[in-house]
N, C-alpha and C positions, 0 to 999 in steps of 0.2 A: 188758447193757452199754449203758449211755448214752452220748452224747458231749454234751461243755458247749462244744462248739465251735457259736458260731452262723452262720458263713459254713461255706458247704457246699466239696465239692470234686466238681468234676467230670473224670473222668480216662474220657481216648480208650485202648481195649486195641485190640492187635495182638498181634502175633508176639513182643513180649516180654512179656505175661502171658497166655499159652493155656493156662496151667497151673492146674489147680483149687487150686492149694496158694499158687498166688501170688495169685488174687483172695479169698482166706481173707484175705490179709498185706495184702492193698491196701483192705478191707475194716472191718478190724480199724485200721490207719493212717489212717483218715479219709478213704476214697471215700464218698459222697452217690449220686452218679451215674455209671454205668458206658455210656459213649455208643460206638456201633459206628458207624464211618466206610464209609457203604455207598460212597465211592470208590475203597476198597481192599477186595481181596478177595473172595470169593465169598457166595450165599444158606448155602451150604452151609458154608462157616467159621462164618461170622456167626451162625449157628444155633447150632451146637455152643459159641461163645463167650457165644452169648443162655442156654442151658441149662445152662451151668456159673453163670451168676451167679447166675441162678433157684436151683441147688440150693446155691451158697453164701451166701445170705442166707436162704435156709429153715433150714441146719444151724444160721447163727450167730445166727437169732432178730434178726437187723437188717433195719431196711428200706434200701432201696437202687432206685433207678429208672431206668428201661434209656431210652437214649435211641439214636432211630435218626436218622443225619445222611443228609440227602438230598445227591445229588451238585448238584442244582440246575443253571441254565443252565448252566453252564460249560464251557472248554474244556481238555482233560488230553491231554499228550503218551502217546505210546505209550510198548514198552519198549526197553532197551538189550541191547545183544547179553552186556554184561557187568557187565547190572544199574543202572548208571551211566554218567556220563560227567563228566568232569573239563575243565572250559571256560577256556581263556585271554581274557584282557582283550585285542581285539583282533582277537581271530581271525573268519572268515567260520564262522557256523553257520547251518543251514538246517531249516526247516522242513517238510515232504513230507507231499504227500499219497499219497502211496503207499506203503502198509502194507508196509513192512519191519520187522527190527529196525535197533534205531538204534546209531551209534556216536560216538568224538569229533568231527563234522563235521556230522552231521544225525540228525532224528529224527519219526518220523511225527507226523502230527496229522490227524485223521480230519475237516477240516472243508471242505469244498473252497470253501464260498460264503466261507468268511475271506477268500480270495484277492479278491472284490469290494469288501471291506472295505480292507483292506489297500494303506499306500501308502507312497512313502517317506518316511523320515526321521522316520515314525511310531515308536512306541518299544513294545515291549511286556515284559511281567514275566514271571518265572517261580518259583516254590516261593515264594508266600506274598513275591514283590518283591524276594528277594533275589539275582535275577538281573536283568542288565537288557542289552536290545537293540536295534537300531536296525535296521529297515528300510533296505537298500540299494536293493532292486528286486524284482518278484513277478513270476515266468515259469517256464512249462511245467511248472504243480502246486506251485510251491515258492516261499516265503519266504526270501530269502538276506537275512541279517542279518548285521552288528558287533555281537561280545560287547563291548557298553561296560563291564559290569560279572561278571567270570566267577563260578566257582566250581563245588559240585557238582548235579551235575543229574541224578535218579534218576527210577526207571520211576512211569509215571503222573502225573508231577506237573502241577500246573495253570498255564494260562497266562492272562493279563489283560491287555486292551487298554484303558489308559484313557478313560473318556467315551466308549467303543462300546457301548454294546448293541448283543447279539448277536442276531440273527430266530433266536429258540430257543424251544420250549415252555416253560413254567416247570417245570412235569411233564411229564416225559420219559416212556418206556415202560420205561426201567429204574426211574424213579422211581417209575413208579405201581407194580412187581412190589417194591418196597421198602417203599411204605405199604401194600398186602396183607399183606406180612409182618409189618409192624410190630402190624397190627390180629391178624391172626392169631395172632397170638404176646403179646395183650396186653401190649403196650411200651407204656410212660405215656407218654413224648412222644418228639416229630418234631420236630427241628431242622432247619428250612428253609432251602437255604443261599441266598443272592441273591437275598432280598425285597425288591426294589424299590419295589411297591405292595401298595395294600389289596386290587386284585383277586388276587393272588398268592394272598395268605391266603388270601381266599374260595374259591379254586378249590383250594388245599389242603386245605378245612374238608369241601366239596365230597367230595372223592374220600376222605375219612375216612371220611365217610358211608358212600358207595359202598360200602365193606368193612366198615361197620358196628364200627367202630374208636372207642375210647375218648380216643383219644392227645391228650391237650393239646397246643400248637404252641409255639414257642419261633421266631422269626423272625429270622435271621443278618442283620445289616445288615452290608453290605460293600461297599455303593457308594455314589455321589453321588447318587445318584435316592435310595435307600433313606434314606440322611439327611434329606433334602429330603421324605419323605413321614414321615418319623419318629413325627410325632404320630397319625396316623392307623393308623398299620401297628399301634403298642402297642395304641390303643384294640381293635383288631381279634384282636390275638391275648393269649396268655396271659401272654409274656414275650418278653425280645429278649438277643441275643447280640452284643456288641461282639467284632465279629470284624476284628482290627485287624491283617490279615496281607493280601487283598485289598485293605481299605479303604487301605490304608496306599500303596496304586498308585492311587487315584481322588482324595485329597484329599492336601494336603499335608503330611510328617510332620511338619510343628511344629503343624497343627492336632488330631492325633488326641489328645491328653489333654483338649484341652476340650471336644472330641466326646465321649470316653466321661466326661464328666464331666457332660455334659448328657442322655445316654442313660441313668445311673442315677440322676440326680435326677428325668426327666421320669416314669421309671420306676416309680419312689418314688410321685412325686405322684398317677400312675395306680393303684398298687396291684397293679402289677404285676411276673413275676420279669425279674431281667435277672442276666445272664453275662460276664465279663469273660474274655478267650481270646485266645492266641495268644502264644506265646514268654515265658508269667511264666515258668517257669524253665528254658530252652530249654539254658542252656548245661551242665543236670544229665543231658543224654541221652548226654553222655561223661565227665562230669565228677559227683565223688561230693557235689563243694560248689556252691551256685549263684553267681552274683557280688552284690555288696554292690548294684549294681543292680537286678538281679532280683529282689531280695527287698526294696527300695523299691518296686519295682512290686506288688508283691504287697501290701503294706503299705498303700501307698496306694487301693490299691481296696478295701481294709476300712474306712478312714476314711472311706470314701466310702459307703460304707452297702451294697457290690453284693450281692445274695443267694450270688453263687458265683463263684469264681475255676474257669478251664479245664486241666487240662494235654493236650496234643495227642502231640509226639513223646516229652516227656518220660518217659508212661509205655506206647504203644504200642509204641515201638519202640528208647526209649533202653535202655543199660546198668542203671539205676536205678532202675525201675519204681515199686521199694516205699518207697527212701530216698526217693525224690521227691516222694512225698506224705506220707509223716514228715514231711519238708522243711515242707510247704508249710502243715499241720498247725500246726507249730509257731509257724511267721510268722503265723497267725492268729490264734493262740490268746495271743499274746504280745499282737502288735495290740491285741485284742478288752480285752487287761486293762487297757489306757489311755484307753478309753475310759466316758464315763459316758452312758451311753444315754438317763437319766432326765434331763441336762440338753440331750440334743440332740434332744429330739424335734422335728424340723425337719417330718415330715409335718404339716401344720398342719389343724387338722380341718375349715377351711374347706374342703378340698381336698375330704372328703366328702361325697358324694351321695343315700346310700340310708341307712334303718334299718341293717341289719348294718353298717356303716360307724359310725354312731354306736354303737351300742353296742360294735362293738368296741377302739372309741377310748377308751369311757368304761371299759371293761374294764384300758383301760393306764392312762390315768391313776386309775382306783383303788388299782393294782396299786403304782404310785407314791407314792398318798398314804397307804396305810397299811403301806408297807415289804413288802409280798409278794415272796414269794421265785420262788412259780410262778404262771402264766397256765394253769390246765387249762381246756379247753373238749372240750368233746362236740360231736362233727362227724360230721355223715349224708357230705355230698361233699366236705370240704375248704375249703371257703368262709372258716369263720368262724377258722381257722386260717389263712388267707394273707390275710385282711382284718387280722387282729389281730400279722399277721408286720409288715404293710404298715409300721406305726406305731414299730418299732423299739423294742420295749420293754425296758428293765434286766430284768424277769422273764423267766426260763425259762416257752418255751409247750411246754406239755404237751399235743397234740394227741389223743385218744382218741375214735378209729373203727371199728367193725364191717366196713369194708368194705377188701379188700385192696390193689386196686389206689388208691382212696385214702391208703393207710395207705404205700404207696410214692412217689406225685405228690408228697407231700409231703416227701418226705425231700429237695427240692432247696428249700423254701421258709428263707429265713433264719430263724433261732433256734427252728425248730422240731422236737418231737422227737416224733414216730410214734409209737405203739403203737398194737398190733393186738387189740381187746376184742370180748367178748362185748356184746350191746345191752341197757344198762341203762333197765327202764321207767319204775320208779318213783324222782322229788324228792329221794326222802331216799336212796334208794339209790346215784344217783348222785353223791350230795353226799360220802356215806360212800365210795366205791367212790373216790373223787378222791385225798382226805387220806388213805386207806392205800395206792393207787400212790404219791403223791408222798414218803412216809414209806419205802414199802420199797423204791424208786429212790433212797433219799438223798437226794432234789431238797428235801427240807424236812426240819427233825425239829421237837421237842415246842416247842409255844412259838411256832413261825413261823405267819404267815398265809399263805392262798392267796388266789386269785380264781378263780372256777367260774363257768365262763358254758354256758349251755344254753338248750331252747326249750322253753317252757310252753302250753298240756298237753306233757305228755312223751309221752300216748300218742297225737297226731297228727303227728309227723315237722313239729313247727313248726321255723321259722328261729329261731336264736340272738333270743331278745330278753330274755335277763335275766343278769342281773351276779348272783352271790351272795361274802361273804366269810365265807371257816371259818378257824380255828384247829385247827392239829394237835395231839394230846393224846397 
């Protein structure tokens, strides 16, 4: 089964797909990448949710890449006595630092030094900003607040002070027992949530180490510091997540489109993946249709070149799980067919720095000037696959790798499609081995050209440096 959709999907699982028969359907619908929100839930769910996708992308011969969200600095309410609470515009609610459950009046928060931070008329968010507060006065453990803006407020959710940095580790002790699992459990990547700087990364890259952990990073920007360091945080990690549900309480909302407009182009130019996340189609977690917005929003960040659209509640915890990403499937793959990718190659190759970078430029504009239908290149770790993703080519890349956890990393890289091979030694073998995959995939038939990029000699594991073009017969 291939898909000719080249923007990926990323879907958050919960409690509405625990079932092996719905990440078959969520699978099968165009998930990319299956991400577990270490801020809900247990090692011990998360496992069980990690090992059902393991065995349904081994059954369905798809690749698929597990990604684990770290809880990051952050600060998260306790729970409610009845799961929730339901907040009036107006009312006195309180914050407590004394571990109860919470009700419509107040609600723990396990931070005691907030209260040093904390003053009045300060204003702080909750659930992703769509709450909002006002500091009246802080005394005897407790934040007593005006609900300026109500609504529902559920167990766990996160709260945000703007332009505070909080004195918090970046890695926690729940964090670091999250990137042992993740290494342990060979998960391709770690989504970092509250990158602010480049040491963040580093002390992330750090404690990878430490467990001896494969995990590419993926770096959540969602503050004013993290924007502010933007350029260096990319250079640093593998990719970035416009995560525009925090961000959206630190800068102002009419600036977040040209924020995520400048975080997938700087992206682009880096060569790097980036994510686009938070409420594309939020109003599908009750509703079976999205709104004519949502699917603007969706829309527009395929014009925009992003490797991968997010869904968060839509499929964790919404009614919809599977329509959802049908849904989102199809808004891309509509998108994708109005576009000509061979007249916007906007990466411009000045932008590149290194051999594989040239040649894998010269690999698309070949691919361009003699009408090739497919891009296959033979990749030891994935490199010359996310270099040649970089460029945004009209060709389908046909990625063919020997090694597993590659053959998954890649399934979130734009227009790229995985397959899991045996290691071809021999020039001609591979050449041959190319045009009857791309033949018996239906990516080409008789008559079409390809482009085959590989490393010569073939028997020292060289770097991509040769372009070849076959015709299929």
């Amino acid at each position: 089964m291939v898909s000719m959709k080249r923007t990926k999907i990323v879907c958050t699982l919960g409690p509405s797909t625990d079932e092996f028969e719905i990440i078959v359907k969520l699978l099968k619908s165009g998930m990319n990448v299956a991400r577990l929100n270490m801020s809900h839930g247990t090692l011990e769910t998360h496992q069980a949710t990690l090992n059902l996708v393991k065995k349904a992308r081994k059954e369905l011969c798809l690749p698929c890449a597990i990604m684990v969200d770290t809880c990051g600095p952050e600060l998260r309410i306790g729970s409610f006595e009845n799961g929730k609470a339901i907040l009036q515009n107006g009312q006195t609610f309180i914050f407590s630092t004394t571990d109860k459950k919470g009700d419509d009046g107040r609600v723990y928060c396990g931070y005691p030094k907030l209260l040093e931070l904390i003053s009045p008329r300060q204003k702080l968010f909750a659930n992703n900003g769509l709450l909002e507060f006002v500091v009246n006065k802080v005394e005897n453990g407790e934040i007593v607040c005006k609900v300026k803006i109500g609504g529902e407020l559920s167990d766990h959710k996160s709260i945000s002070i703007p332009h505070v940095r909080l004195p918090l580790p970046f890695i926690s002790e729940k964090d670091e027992k999250n990137i042992e699992f993740a290494a342990k459990n060979n998960v391709e990547y770690i989504s970092a949530s509250f990158v602010s700087t480049v040491a963040d990364v580093k002390e992330l890259k750090d404690c990878i180490k430490k467990y001896h952990g494969r995990q590419e990073i993926i770096s959540k920007i969602e503050s004013a510091e993290g924007i502010q360091n933007l350029d260096k945080i990319i250079d640093e990690c593998d990719g970035v997540m416009v995560a525009r549900g925090d961000m959206g309480t630190e800068i102002r909302l009419e600036d977040i489109p040209s924020v995520q407009k400048e975080m997938i182009l700087k992206s682009l130019q880096k060569g790097k993946k980036v994510i686009v996340a938070t409420e594309m189609l939020e109003s599908m977690i009750y509703k079976i249709r999205p709104t004519r917005a949502e699917t603007t929003d969706v829309s527009q960040a395929i014009f925009d070149k992003t490797d991968s659209t997010m869904l968060s509640g839509e499929t964790a915890s919404g009614l919809y799980p599977v329509e959802v990403v049908q849904t989102m499937s199809r808004i891309i793959c509509a998108t994708e067919k109005k576009i000509d990718y061979n007249s916007t190659l906007d990466c411009k190759f000045e932008n590149s720095k290194n051999k594989l970078e040239a040649i894998s430029f010269s690999a698309c504009s070949t691919a361009k000037a003699v009408g090739a239908k497919v891009i296959v290149c033979f990749t030891e770790n994935g490199k010359t696959a996310k270099t040649i993703s970089r460029f945004r080519p009209q060709a389908i890349i046909l990625a063919l790798t020997h090694d597993e956890i590659v053959y998954n990393i890649l399934s979130l890289s734009w227009g790229v499609t995985p397959l899991l091979v045996k290691k071809q030694e021999d020039l001609e073998d591979m050449i041959s081995y190319a045009k009857r995959t791309v033949k018996r995939l239906k990516m080409a038939k008789k008559g079409d050209k390809i482009v085959v990029t590989f490393g010569v000699p073939t028997d020292e594991n060289c770097t991509t440096n040769a372009v070849n073009i076959s015709e299929i017969v």
